[in-house]
C-alpha distance (Angstrom), angle and dihedral (degrees) to the residues before:
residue distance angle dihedral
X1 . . .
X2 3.78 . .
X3 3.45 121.3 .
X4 4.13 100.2 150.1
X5 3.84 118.2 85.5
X6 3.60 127.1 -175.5
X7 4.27 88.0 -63.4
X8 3.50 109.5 27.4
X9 3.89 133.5 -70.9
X10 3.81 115.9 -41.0
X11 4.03 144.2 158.1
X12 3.55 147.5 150.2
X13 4.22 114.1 -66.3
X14 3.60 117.6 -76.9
X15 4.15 89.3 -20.2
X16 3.81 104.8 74.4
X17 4.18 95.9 3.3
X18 3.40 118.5 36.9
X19 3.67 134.7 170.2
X20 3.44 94.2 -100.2
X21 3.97 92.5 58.4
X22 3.62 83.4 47.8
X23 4.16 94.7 56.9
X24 4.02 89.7 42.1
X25 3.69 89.6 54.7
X26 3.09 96.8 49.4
X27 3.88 97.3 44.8
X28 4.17 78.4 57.5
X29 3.73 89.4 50.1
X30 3.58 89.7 53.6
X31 3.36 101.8 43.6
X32 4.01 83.3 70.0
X33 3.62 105.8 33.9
X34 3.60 131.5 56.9
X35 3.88 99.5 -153.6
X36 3.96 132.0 14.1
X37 3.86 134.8 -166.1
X38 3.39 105.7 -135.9
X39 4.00 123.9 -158.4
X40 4.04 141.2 163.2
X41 3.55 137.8 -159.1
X42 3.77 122.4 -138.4
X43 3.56 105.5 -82.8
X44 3.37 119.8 132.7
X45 3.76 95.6 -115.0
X46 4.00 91.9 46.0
X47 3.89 89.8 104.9
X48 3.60 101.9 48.0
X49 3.99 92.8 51.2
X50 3.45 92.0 35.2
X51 3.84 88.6 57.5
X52 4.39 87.2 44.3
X53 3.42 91.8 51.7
X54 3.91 100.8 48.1
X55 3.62 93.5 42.4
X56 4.20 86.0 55.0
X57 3.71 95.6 50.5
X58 3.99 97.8 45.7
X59 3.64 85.6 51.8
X60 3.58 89.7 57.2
X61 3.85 85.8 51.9
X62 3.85 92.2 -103.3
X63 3.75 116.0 148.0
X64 3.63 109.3 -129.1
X65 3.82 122.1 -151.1
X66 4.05 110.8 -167.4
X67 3.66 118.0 -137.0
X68 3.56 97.8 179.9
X69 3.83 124.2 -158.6
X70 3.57 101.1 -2.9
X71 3.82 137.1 139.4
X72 3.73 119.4 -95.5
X73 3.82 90.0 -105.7
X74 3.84 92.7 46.1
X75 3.72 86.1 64.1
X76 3.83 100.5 41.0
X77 4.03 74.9 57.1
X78 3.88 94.2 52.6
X79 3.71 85.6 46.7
X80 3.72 99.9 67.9
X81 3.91 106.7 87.5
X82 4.17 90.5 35.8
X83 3.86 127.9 71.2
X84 4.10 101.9 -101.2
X85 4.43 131.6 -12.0
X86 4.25 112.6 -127.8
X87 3.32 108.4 -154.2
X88 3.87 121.2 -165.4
X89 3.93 104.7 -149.9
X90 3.60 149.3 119.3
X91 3.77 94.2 -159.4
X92 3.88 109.2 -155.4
X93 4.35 98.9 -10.3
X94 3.67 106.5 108.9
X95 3.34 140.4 -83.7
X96 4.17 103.0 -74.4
X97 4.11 86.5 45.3
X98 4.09 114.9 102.9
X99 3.78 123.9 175.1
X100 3.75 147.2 152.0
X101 3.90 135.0 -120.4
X102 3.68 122.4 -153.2
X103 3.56 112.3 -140.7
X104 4.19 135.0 -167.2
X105 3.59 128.0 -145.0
X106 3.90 99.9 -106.6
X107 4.17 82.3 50.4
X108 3.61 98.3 -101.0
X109 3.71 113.9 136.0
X110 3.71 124.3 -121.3
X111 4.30 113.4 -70.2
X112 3.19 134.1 -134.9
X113 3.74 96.6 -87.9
X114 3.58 93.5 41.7
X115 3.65 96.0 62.5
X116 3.95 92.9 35.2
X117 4.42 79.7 70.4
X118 3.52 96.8 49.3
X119 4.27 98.8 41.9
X120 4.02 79.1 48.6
X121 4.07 91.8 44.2
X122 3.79 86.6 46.2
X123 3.83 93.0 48.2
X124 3.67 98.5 46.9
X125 3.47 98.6 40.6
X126 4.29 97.7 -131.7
X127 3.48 101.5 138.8
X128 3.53 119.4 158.7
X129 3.69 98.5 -117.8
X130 3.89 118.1 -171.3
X131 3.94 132.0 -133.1
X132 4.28 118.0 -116.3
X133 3.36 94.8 -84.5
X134 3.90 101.2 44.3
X135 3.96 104.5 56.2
X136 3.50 123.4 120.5
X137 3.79 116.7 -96.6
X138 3.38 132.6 -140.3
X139 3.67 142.6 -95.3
X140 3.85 144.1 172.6
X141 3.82 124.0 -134.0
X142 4.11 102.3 -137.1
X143 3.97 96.2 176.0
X144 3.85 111.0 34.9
X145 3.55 103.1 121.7
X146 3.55 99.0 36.4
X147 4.16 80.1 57.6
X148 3.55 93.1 50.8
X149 3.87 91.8 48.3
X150 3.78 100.9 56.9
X151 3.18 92.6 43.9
X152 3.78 88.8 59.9
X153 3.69 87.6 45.7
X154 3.39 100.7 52.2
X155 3.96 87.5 57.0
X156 3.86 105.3 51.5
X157 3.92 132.2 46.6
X158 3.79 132.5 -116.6
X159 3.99 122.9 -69.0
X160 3.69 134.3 -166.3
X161 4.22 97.2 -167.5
X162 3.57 129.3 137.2
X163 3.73 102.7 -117.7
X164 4.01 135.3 -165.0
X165 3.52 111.6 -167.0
X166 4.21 122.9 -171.8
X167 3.68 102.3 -153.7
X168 4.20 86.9 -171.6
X169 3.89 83.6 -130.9
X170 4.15 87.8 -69.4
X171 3.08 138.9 125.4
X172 3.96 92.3 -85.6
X173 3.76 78.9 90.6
X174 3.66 90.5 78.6
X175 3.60 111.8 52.9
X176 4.32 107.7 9.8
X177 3.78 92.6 65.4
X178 3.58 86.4 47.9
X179 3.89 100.2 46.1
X180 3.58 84.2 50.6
X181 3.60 97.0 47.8
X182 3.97 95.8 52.1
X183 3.99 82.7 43.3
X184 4.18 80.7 69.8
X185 3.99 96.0 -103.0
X186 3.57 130.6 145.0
X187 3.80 103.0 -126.3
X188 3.47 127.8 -146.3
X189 4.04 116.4 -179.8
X190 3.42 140.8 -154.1
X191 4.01 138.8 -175.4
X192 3.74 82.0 -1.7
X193 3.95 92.5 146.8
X194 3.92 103.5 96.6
X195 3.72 107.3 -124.9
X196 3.73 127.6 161.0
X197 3.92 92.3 -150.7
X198 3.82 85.8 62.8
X199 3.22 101.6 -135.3
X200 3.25 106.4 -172.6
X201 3.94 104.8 41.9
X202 3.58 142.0 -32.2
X203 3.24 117.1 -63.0
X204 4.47 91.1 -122.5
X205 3.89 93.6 93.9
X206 4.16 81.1 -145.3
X207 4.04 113.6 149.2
X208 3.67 97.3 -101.5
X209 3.78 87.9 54.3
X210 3.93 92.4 53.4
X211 3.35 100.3 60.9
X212 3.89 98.4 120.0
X213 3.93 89.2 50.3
X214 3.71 85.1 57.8
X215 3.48 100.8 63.0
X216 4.17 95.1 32.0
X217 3.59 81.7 61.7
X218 3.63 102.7 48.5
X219 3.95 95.8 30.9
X220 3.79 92.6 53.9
X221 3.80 92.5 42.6
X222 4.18 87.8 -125.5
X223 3.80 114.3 168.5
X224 3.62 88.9 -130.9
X225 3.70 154.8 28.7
X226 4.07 128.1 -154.9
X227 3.38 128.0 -177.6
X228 3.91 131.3 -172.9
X229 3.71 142.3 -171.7
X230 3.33 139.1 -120.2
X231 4.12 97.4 -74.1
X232 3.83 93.8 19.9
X233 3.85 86.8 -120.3
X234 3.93 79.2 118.8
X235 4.26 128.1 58.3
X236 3.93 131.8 -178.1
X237 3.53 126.9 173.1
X238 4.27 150.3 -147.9
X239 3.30 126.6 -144.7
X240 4.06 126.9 -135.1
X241 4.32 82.9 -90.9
X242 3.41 96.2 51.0
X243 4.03 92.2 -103.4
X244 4.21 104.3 155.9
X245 3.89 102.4 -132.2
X246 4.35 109.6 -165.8
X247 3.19 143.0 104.9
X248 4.13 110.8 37.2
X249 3.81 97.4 3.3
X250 3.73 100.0 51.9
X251 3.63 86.0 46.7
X252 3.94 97.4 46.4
X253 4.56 80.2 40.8
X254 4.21 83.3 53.1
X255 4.16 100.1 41.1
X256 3.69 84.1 49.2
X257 3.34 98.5 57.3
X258 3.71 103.7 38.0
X259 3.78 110.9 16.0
X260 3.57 98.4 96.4
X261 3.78 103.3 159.4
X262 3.90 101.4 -2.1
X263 4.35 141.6 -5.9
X264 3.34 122.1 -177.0
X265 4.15 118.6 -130.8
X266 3.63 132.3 179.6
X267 3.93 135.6 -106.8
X268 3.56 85.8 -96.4
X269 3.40 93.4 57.6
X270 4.07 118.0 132.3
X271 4.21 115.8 -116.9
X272 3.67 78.4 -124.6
X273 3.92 84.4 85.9
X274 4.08 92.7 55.5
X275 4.03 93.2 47.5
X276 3.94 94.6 42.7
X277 4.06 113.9 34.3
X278 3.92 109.4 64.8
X279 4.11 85.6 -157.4
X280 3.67 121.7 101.2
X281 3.94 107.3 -91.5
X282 3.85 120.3 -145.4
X283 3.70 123.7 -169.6
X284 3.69 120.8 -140.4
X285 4.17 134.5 170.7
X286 4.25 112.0 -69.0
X287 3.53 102.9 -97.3
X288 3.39 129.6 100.9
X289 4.26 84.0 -128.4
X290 3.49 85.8 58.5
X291 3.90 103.2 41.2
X292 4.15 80.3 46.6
X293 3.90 90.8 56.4
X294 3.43 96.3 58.2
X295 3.78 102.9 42.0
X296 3.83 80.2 59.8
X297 3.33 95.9 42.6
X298 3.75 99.2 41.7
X299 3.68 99.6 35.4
X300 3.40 92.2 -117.4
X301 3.90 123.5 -179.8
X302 3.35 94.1 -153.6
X303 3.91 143.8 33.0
X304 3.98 136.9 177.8
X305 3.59 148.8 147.3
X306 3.62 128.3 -148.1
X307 3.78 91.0 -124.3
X308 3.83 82.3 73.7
X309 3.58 104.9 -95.5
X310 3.95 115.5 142.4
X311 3.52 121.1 -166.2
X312 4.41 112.4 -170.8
X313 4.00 97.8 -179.6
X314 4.19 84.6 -165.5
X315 3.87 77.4 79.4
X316 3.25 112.0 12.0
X317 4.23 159.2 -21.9
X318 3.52 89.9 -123.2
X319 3.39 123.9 100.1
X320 3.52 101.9 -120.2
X321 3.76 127.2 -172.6
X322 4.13 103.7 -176.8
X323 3.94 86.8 53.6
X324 4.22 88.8 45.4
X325 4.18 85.6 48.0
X326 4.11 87.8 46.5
X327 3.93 97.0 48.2
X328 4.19 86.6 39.1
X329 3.69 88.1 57.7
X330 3.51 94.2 46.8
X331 3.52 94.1 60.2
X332 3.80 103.2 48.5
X333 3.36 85.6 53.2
X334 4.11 87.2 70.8
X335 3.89 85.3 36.8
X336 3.54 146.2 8.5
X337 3.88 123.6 -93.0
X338 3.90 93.4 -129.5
X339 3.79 91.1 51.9
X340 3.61 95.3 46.8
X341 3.95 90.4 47.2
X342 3.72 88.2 52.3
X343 3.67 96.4 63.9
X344 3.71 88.4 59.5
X345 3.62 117.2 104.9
X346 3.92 109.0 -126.9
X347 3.43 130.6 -156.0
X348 4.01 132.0 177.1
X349 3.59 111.7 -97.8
X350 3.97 123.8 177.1
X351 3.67 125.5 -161.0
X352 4.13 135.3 -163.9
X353 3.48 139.4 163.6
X354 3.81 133.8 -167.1
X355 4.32 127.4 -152.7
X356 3.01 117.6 -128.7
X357 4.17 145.8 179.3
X358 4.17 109.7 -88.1
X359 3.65 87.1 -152.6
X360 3.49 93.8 57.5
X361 4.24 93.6 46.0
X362 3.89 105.3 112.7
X363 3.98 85.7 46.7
X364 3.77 97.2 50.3
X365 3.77 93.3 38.2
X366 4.15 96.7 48.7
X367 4.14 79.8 47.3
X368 3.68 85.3 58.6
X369 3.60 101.8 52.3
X370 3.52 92.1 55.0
X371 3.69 96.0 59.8
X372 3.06 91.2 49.4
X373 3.48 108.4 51.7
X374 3.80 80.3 48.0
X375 4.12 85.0 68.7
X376 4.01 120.7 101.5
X377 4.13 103.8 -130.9
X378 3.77 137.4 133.8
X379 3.67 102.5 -104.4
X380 4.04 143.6 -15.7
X381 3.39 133.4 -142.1
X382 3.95 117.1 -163.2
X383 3.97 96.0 -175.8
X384 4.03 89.9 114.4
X385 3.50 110.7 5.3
X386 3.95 121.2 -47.0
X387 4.37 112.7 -37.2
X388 4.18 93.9 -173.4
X389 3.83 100.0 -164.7
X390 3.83 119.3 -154.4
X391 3.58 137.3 174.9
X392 3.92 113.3 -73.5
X393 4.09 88.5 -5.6
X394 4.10 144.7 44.8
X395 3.49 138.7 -156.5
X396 4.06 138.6 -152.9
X397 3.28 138.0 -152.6
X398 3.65 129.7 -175.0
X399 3.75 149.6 132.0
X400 3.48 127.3 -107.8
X401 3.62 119.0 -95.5
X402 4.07 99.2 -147.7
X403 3.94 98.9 17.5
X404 3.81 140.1 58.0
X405 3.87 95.9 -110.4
X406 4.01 142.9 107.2
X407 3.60 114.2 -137.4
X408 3.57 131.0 -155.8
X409 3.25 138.0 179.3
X410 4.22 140.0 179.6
X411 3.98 134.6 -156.5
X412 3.58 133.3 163.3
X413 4.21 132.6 149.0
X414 3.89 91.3 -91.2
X415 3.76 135.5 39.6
X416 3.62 98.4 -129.1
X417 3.91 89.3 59.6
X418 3.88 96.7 34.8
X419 4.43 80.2 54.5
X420 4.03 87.6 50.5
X421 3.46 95.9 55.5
X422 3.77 99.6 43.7
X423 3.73 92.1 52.6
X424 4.19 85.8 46.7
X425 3.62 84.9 51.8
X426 3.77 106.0 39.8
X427 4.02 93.4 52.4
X428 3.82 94.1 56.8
X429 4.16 85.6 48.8
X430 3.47 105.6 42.5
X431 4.04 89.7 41.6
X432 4.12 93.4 61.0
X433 4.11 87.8 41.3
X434 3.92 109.1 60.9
């Protein structure tokens, strides 16, 4: 059985997760942990599962502290002084996704192995169910986001910016605004009503999706834009001209700043990392498990994805958006965004992805790996999927680890060559997914 992808377990509303999986997980949560935090996002199923999830740990005798609506980070924050943190979320998937995150006390979500022993207590069924008077009891959380904000405070300086800040109708809306605003910002909001329907956008903080940041942040002349995702666990910014600044930039901005020996990046990582960090860069698996894993394991100062996940182990494992928004605000306050962003190599970069049938996954992905071994290039890296290295420019492949999709992507120091390799690439996809 596998029910963990690259960020926890999730699926489309009483189709794929239902409340049922949600009360058996949690009966295998609890049959390993003696207390649980236990938050939600604000997605209309958050409730239900919340409720499923709860009930499956206190009848594993698990004592269940509730967070409420709080941000993924919030709750890797109330986890710290109990055994694990549940969070009900399906981050950036859209609206009719639900899901949970496992979380550990120092903020580090669930390994490998860790999840292995609950997908195998889920399949077999051996929870360690408790009589009447032995189930867990439970507890509310009163303070959690007031935790999570001083400690954020007590790690960044004071800021005078004009800030917009896109809450994607989460529950960013109630603690970023305020970070920023005890930070010394002027704070402008938007899609700060939480709203699982989302309203306002989708809850991917992707360009496209960000238009209405955009021109907030240029019409009101604000120094700065951020943007969140669904759970916060994610951040992208504007700068005062409008300029979108994710992905590879924010992450080359971040390992700059605080990758002083080593960070840890993912496959997908630009080459704009390698020519602009003087730290050591190590590669891991995309996911910000995976990325999380490593900065532990390596010692890392830094971690980051360019999906927008930021992981600052001074704080935390988790990858935590508010904090990333705090410690980004910070520094334009020494210097503008659009002059730091200019001092960031760039180089073209194309992306794609293709749908394709779950059943028919181990066919379509051996059929991949065929064509490209067939591929002339310098080197290959299987870590996550297939990173074909070739002179001046690289390509990944890879499937997605919570949706039904191949995606590729292409980058290299010209456009001409970054175009070659995409159409190289895209032909051996597209011809094993019909």
């Amino acid at each position: 059985m596998s029910l963990f992808g690259s960020s926890g377990v999730r699926g489309v509303v009483n189709r794929d997760f239902t409340p049922e999986l949600a009360a058996m997980i949690g009966m295998a949560v609890g049959s390993k942990a003696r207390s649980a935090a236990v938050g939600m996002d604000s997605r209309t199923a958050g409730p239900m599962i919340e409720a499923a999830v709860s009930s499956g740990l206190m009848a594993a005798g698990c004592d269940v502290f509730h967070a409420g609506l709080v941000t993924t980070p919030t709750l890797a924050e109330a986890s710290r002084a109990l055994g694990c943190g549940v969070m009900v979320t399906a981050s950036h998937n859209p609206p009719e996704y639900e899901g949970i995150k496992l979380w550990n006390p120092d903020g580090s979500g669930f390994g490998v192995e860790q999840t292995k022993a609950i997908e195998k207590l889920v399949e077999t069924r051996k929870f360690k169910l408790q009589s009447w008077d032995k189930v867990g009891t439970r507890h509310v959380l009163q303070d959690a986001v007031e935790c999570h904000m001083m400690r954020i405070l007590a790690g960044v300086g004071k800021s005078n910016l004009k800030v917009v800040v896109d809450c994607a109708n989460g529950p960013a809306s109630n603690i970023t605004p305020l970070v920023l605003q005890k930070m010394g910002c002027k704070v402008i909001t938007m899609n700060s009503n939480p709203d699982g329907h989302f309203p306002g956008r989708p809850p991917e903080p992707t360009e496209e999706n960000l238009q209405d940041l955009k021109n907030a942040v240029v019409s009101m002349k604000a120094d700065l834009g951020i943007a969140h995702d669904g759970d916060a666990d994610r951040m992208v910014a504007f700068d005062e001209k409008g300029q979108f600044v994710g992905g590879d930039r924010l992450l080359a901005l971040f390992a700059k700043r605080y990758g002083k020996k080593k960070i840890v990046v993912t496959v997908d990582a630009s080459m704009i990392i390698d020519d602009f960090v003087d730290a050591e860069v190590i590669r891991t698996r995309v996911g910000d498990v995976f990325v999380s894993e490593e900065v532990k394991k390596s010692k890392a100062d830094f971690g980051g994805e360019p999906s927008g996940t930021w992981i600052f182990p001074d704080q935390t494992y988790c990858p935590d958006g508010v904090l990333a928004a705090a410690r980004l605000v910070e520094l334009v306050g020494k210097q503008k965004l659009s002059e730091l962003r200019k001092a960031i190599p760039c180089y073209p970069i194309l992306r794609n992805h293709v749908e394709f049938d779950p059943k028919n996954r181990e066919k379509i992905l051996q059929g991949i790996e065929r064509e490209l071994k067939g591929i002339k290039c310098e080197s290959m890296l299987t870590l996550d999927g297939h990173r074909l290295q070739f002179k001046d420019g690289w390509a990944l492949v890879r499937p997605s680890g919570t949706e039904p999709r191949i995606r590729f992507l292409a980058e290299a120091r010209s456009d001409a060559l970054a175009s070659d390799i995409m159409a190289i690439i895209s032909k051996a996809v597209k011809g094993c997914v019909k």
